[in-house]
N, C-alpha and C positions, 0 to 999 in steps of 0.2 A: 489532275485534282486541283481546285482551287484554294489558293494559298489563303489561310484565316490569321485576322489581327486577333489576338488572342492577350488575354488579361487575367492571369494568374494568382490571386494572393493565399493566404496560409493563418491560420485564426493567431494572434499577439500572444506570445507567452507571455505568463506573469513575470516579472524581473524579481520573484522574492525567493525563488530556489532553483535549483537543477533541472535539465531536463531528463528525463528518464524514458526507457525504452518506449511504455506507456504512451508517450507524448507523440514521439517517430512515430509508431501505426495509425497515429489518430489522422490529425493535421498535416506532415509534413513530407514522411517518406510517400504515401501515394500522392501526393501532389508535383514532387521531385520527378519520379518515374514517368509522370505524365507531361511534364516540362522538357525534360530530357527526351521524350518523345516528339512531343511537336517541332523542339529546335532542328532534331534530326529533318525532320517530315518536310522544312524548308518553311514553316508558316513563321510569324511576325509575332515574336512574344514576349512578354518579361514577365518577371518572378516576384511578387514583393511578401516581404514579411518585415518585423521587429519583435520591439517587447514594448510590454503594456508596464509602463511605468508608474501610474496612477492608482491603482486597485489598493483597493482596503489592505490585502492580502501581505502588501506593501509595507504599510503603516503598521500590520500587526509585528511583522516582523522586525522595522527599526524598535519599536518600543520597547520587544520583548531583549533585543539587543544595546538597548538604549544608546545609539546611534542615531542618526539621521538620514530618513528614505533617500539622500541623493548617495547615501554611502552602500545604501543595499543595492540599488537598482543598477549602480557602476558595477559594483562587484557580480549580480545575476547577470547582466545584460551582457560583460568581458567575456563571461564564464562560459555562459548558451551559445555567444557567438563563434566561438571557437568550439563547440561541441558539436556546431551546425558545420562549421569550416571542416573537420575533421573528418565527422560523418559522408561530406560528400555534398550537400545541400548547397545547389545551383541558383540561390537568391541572385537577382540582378542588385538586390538592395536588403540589406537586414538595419531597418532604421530603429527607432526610439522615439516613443512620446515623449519624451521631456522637451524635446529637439522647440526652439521657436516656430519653427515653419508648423510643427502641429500645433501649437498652441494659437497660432493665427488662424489658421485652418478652423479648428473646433469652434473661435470665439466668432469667425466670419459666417458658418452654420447659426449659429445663435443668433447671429445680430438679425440674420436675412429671417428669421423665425419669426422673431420678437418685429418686427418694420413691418412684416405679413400680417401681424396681429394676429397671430399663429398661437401662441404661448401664452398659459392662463396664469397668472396667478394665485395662488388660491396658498390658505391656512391649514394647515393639517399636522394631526400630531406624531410626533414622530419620539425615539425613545431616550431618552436624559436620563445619565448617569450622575445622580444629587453630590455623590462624593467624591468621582473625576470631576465635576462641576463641565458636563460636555456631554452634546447629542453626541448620540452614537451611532455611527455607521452600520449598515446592515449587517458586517461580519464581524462585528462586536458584538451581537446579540445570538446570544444562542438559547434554543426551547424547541418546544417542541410543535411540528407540522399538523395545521388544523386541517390536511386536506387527509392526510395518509399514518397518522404520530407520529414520525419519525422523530429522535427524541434529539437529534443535533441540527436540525434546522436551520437556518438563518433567519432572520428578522423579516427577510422581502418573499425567498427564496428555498426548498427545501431541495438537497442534492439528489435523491433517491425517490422522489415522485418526477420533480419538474416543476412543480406545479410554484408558480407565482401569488403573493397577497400582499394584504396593505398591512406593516408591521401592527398594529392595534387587532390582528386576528391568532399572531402566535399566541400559543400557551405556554405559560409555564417559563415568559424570559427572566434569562440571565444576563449579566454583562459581562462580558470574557475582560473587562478588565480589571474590575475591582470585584466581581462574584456577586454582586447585587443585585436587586431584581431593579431592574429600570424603572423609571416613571416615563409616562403619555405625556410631551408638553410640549404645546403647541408652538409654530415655527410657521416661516410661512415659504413656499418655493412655489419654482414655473414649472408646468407641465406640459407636456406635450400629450395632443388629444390624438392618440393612439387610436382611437374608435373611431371616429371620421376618416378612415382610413382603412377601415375597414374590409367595407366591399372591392374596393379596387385592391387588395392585396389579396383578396380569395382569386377574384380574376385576375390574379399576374402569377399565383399560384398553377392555380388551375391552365391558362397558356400557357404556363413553361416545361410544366408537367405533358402536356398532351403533344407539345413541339419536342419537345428534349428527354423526355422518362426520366422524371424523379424519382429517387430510389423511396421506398416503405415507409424505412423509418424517419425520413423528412416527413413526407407529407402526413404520417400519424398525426407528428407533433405540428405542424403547422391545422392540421383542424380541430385537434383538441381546443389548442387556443381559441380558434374560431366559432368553436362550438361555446363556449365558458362565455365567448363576448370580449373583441378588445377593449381595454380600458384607456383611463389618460395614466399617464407614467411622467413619474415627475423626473424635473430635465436637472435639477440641481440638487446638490447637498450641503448641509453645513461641514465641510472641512477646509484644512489651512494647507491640503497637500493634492495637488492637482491643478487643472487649468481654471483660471478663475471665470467666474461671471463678468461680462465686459460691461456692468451696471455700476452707476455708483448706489446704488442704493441695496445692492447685494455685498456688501463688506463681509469676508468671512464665507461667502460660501463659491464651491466649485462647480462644474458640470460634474454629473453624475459620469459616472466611468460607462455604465452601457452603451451611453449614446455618446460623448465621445471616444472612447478606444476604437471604434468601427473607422472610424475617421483615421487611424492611424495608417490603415491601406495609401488614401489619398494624401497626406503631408508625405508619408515616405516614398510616392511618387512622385512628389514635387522636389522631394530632397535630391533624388534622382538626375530630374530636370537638370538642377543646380549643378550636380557633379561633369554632369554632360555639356554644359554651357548652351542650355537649350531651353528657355524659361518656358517655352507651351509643349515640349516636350510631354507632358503629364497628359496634356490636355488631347495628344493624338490617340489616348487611350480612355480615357475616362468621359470623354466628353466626346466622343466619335460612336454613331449610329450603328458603325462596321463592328465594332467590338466584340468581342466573344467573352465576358467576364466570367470567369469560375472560382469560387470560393469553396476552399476543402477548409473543412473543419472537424472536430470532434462531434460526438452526438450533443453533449453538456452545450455547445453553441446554437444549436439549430435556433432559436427564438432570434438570438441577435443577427442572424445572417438571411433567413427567412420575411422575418417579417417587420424586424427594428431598425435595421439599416434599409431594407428598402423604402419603407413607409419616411425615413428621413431624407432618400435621397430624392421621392415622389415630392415632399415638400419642398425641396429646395427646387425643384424643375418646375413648380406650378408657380411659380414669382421670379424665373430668370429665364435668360434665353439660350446661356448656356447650361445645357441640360445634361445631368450626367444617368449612365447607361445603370442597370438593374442586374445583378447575377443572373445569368442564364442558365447555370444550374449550380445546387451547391450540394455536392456530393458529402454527405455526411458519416464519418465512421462511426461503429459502435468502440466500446475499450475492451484494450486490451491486459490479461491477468498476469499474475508472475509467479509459475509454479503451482497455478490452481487458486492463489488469493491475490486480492485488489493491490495494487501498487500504495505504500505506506511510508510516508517520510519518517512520522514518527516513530512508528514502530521499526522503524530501518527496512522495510521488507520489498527488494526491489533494488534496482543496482542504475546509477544513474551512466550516459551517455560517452563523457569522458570516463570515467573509472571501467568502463566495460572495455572501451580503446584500449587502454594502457595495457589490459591482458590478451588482447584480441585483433585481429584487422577489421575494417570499417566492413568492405564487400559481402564476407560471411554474414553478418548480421546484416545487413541489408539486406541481403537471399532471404536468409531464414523468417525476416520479418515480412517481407511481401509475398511470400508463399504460405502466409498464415494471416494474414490481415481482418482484422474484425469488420467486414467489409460488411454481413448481414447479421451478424451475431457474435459478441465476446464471444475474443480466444484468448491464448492464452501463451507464453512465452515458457518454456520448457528446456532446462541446459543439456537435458540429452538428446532433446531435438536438433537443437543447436547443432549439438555435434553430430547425430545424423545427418544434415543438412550438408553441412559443410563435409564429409568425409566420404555417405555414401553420393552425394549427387554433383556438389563442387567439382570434389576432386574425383571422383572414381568414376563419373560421367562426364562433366566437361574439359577437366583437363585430360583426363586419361586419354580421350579424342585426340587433342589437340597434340599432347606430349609423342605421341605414335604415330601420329600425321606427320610431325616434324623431326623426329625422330628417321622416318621413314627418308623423309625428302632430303634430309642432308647428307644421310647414308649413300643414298643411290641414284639420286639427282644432283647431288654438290647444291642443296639450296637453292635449285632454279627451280620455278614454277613448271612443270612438263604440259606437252601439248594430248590436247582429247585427241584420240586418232582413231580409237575403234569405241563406239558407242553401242551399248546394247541397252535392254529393255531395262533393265535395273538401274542404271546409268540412270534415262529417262526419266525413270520412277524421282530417281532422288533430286534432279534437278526441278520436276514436274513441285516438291515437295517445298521445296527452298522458297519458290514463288508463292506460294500457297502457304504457308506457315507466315511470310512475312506479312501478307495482306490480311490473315485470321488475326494474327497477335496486334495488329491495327487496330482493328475494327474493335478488338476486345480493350484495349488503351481509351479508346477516342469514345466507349459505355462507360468508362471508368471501372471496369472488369481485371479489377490490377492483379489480383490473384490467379483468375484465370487465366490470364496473359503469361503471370510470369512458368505456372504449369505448362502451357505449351512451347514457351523458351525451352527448357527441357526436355520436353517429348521432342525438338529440333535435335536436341545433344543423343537423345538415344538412339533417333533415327542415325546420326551422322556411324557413331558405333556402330548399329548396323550395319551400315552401308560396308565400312569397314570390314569386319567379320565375313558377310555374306562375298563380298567383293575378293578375298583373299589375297592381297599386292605381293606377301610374300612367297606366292607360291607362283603368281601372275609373272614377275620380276624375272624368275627365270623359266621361263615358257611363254610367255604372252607378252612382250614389254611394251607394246601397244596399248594393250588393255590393262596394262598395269599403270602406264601414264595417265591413261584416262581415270581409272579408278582416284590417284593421286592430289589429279588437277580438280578433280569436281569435291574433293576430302578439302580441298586449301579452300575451294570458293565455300565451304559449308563453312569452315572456320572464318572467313570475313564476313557469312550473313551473323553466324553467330556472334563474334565481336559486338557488330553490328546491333543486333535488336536484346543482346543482353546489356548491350551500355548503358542504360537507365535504369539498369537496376543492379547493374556493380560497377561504375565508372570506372576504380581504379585500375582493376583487371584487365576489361574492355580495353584498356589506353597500352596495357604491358601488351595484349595479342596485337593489335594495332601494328605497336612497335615492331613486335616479332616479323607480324608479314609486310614491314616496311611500307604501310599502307593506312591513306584516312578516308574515314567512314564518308561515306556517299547520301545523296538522299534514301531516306527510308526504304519506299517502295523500288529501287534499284537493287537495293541491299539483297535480295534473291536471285541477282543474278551474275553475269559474268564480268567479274570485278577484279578476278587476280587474272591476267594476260599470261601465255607461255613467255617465257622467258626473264617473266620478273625474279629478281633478285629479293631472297627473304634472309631475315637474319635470323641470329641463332638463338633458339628457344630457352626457355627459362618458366622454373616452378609458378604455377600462378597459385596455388593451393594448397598449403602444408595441412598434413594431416592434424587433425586434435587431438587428443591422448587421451584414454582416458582417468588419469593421475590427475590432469587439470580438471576435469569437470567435475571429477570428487571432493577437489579443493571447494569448487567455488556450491558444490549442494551441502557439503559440509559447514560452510558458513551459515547457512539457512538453519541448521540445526542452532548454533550459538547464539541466531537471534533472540533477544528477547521478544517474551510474549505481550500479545496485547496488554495496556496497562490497564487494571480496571479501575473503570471510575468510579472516584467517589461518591458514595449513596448520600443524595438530597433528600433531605428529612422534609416530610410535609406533615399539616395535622390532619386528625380525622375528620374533618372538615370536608377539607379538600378531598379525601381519601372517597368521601361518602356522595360525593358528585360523579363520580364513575358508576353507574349499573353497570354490575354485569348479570347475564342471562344465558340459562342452557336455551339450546338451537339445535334442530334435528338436519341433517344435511336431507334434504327429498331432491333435487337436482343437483348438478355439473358440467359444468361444460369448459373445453381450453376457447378462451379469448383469442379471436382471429389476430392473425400479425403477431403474437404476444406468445414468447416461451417461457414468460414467468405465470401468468397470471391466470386463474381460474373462475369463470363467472358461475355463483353458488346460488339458488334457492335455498331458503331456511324456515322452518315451523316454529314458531314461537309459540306455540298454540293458540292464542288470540290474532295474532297477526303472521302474514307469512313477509321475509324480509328477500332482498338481492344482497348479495356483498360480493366483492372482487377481491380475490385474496391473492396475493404471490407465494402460491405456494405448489404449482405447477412441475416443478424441478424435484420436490419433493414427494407426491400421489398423483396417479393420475385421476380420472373426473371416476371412474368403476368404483376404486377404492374407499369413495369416501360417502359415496349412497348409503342413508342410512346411519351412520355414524353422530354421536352427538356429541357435540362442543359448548364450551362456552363463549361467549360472543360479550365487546362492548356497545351496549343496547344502546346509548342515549350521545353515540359518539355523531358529531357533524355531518352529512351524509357527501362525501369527494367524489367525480367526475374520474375515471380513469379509461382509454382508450375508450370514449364516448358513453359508459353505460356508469348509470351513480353507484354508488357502494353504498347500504345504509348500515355501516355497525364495522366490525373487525374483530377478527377472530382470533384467539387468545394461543400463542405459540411457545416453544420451549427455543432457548436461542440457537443459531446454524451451530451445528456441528461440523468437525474438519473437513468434512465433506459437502458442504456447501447447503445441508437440505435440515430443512425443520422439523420440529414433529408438534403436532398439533394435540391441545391439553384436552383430552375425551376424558368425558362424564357416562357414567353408567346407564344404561337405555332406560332403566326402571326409573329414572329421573322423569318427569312431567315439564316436557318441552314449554320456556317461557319463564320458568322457575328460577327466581331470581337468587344470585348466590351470596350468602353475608358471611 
């Protein structure tokens, strides 16, 4: 097999809080498992990640501490690192934007922009906060989303559609700092024309997908946008905390975070260089034809990794001659829940990465998370799963293998490897299996099938059991000691393929059985076959899997109970005014149907009597399409008409809020009502 240069990175944590489990399913542990794969497999790879030290998220957090962002970002940045270091997480480099080498990096992006006559500048207004006396950043402003209402929005951005706009289209802003409603005043920044960019990012879409299989939920959001129309996006903001503008005639303002944080991949490859004493170093990966780049991200990133960062790095290759390489696929996760609800700082609801360590070892949770990975749909993180994981399959399948394997061989072999002398057809079988299990669980690494990789890791551990059982050594031992060797020796080589291709997804462990069979992992595809010799010397065995109790898991669901409840926000008084700009309207449901690709959303026909409407409701989780023929609702009639997995929604249908259960119930109006009838 031909060995690939491979180019690995992991989407920038913010540096303004903890990582938490959340985080690991998204971005980090399948990308690990897939690193930890290839190095195995003998190809040419590194790892890069950091922290995004720049982001609003940042700035919100020193103010609210009245400290200064290089005091929070040192503290996130120590904190993660060692949460990643503990975890297990095989970065060749975990750098930082703050670092000079990125801020030359990002300002050298710009300059080559700005020299191309690439970058417009243009006037636009943007939101001023009269009594901070200050523009305010995107995630300063909060209201409500003109594509979907969503009522926490951001200014640019709204979390729970996706959907992107130009701050003068929210409704209803605030400013998270003083509680004000902002003013529109005018400013002026550069843009980068995102649309000219267009076409060629559908066809780089489109080739990488048809060479490579992008997974669903990339390429949704990659054609929504495309569908909607790239726009220009402006390349700068007014703030005093991030990389500056390399103008003199821009005082005060920075690069926007979207377009440089992506850049942090390539300063922390150069950071790399540096540590290596190797200044093109960077450049054998980033600027090499041969490349294999992969970018794992969350879903929340698909737009920066798809379509923001490549259309920046198309720009920088059509005005240089060193040309840097394009993600060749970027495997995107969905999130994952905690207990059945969203991961919540504030609310405390969720357990972050160090604090889980300190009660826990790293390996368990590693297993339990890659065998649940939000790979096509949130999941969700479960502490009695946890401990099933760890209890029935850990320990009571792969060590229990392992434990009685060696158990067996020190008893009656004195710890030497014994010789196959009498092979029979079940023998065969198992061997036949070892080959063939290591080259499936490949194939299903090298899809990004990390879930289903690590289920066949373990259907290896059952088989090996199996073999065990069906094989009978103890009964073999004294009648057959031939066939009892043989059963022995081919149990030791199942225990090094196993080492072997579960080492990416429990290093620590992986390293203790190593130990034990006094043995280092091989390349990959060898890993199925004959790698412990008669007469090697193994040493002596040791627990790799203590049981969990269940005393602790009650501790840590009983905490959940003492959580405090959501806080509820305080009610924004408006006047009737405002109140009387809303229609609302009964609506007869006449169609239904589930939205392709989509487990939330429902595409509805509606009778208004005068007019009949479409709407697209997320409310899929809640009725299915049978249930709701017929029924009639109230709808907001005169609400924006938003774009959602390609088809427009004209209006939104009036609900009662999620129950513990996750599902809505929708406000029905009596049938005797006259569909269209307006409600006061």
């Amino acid at each position: 097999m031909k060995k690939e240069k491979v180019l690995v990175t992991s989407a920038l944590p913010y540096a303004n809080g903890r990582i938490h489990l959340g985080h690991l399913s998204g971005a980090y542990l399948p990308a690990d498992i897939y690193v930890r794969y290839k190095r195995l497999n003998g190809d040419e790879i590194i790892y890069v990640c950091g922290s995004d030290e720049h982001g609003v998220p940042i700035t919100i957090t020193a103010d609210k501490e009245k400290v200064s962002p290089k005091i929070i970002i040192d503290r996130y940045h120590n904190l993660n690192k060692e949460a990643f270091e503990k975890f297990g997480m095989s970065f060749d480099i975990y750098s930082r934007t703050s670092l000079p080498v990125h801020h030359r990096t990002a300002q050298d992006f710009f300059n080559t922009y700005y020299k191309q006559g690439l970058l417009v500048e243009k006037k636009s207004k943007q939101f001023y906060d009269e009594k901070a006396k200050m523009f305010l950043p995107d995630r300063y402003v909060e209201g409500t989303c003109p594509r979907c209402g969503y009522e926490e929005a951001r200014s640019d951005e709204c979390e729970r559609c996706g959907s992107l706009y130009e701050p003068s289209e929210l409704l209803n802003p605030k400013s998270k700092i003083t509680g004000e409603t902002p003013v529109l005043k005018e400013t002026s920044h550069w843009y980068f024309p995102l649309g000219k960019f267009q076409q060629r990012l559908e066809n780089y879409v489109k080739e990488m997908n048809e060479k490579y299989g992008w997974k669903d939920n990339v390429l949704q959001y990659c054609n929504g946008w495309f569908k909607d129309g790239l726009k220009d996006r402006a390349y700068t903001r007014d703030l005093d905390w991030g990389v500056k503008v390399p103008l003199k005639s821009a005082e005060g303002k920075v690069l926007y975070v979207w377009f440089e944080a992506v850049l942090g991949y390539i300063s922390a490859t150069k950071e790399l260089s540096e540590k290596k004493g190797d200044p093109d170093f960077w450049r054998k990966y980033w600027q090499n034809t041969d490349t294999k780049y992969i970018a794992f991200i969350g879903k929340d990133n698909i737009v920066f990794h798809t379509i923001i960062f490549p259309a920046m790095l198309m720009a920088w290759n059509d005005g240089n001659d060193d040309k840097y390489v394009l993600p060749q696929n970027v495997p995107a996760n969905e999130f994952l829940n905690f207990e059945g609800k969203k991961f919540s700082k504030s609310r405390g609801w969720g357990i972050d990465v160090l604090e889980f360590l300190e009660m826990f070892p790293a390996d368990p949770l590693r297993y339990t998370l890659a065998a649940n990975l939000p790979e096509n749909k949130d999941t969700d993180f479960y502490w009695k799963e946890f401990q099933a994981r760890n209890n029935g399959e850990l320990a009571d399948i792969l060590g229990n293998f392992i434990n009685r394997t060696f158990t067996f061989v020190h008893k009656h072999f004195n710890g030497i490897v014994p010789e196959r002398k009498k092979m029979e057809a079940i023998d065969e079988e198992m061997l036949s299996l070892l080959e063939k299990q290591t080259a499936k669980i490949a194939s299903l690494i090298e899809k990004y099938k990390i879930k289903d990789a690590v289920f066949e890791m373990m259907n290896l551990a059952r088989a090996g059991n199996k073999y065990f059982n069906d094989s009978v050594p103890w009964v073999t031992i004294k009648k057959d000691s031939g066939k009892c060797s043989t059963t022995i020796n081919i149990c030791l080589n199942t225990i090094f393929t196993l080492a072997e291709i579960f080492e990416p997804v429990i290093p620590f462990s992986a390293k203790k059985i190593f130990e034990m069979l006094n043995a280092q992992p091989t390349v990959w595809l060898e890993a199925g076959k004959e790698n412990l010799k008669p007469g090697h010397k193994l040493n002596p065995a040791v627990i790799l899997f203590n049981k969990i109790e269940d005393k602790q898991i009650e501790e840590q669901i009983n905490k959940l109970g003492k959580l405090e409840t959501e806080p509820v926000k305080k009610n924004e008084e408006i006047t009737i005014d405002e109140f009387k700009r809303v229609k609302l309207k009964t609506a007869k449901i006449v169609f239904a149907e589930n939205v392709k690709k989509s487990d939330k959303l429902l595409r509805l026909e509606l009778d208004l009597g005068s007019e009949k409407r479409q709407v697209v409701a997320g409310i899929a989780k809640s009725y299915t399409p049978e249930e709701l023929i017929g029924k009639q609702v109230l709808i907001v009639a005169n609400l924006k008409p938003a774009k959602l997995f390609g088809l427009e929604s004209q209006g939104m249908i009036l609900a009662l809020d999620s129950t513990d259960d996750g599902k809505v119930k929708i406000i029905e109006v009596d049938s005797s009502v006259i569909p269209g009838t307006a409600a006061k």
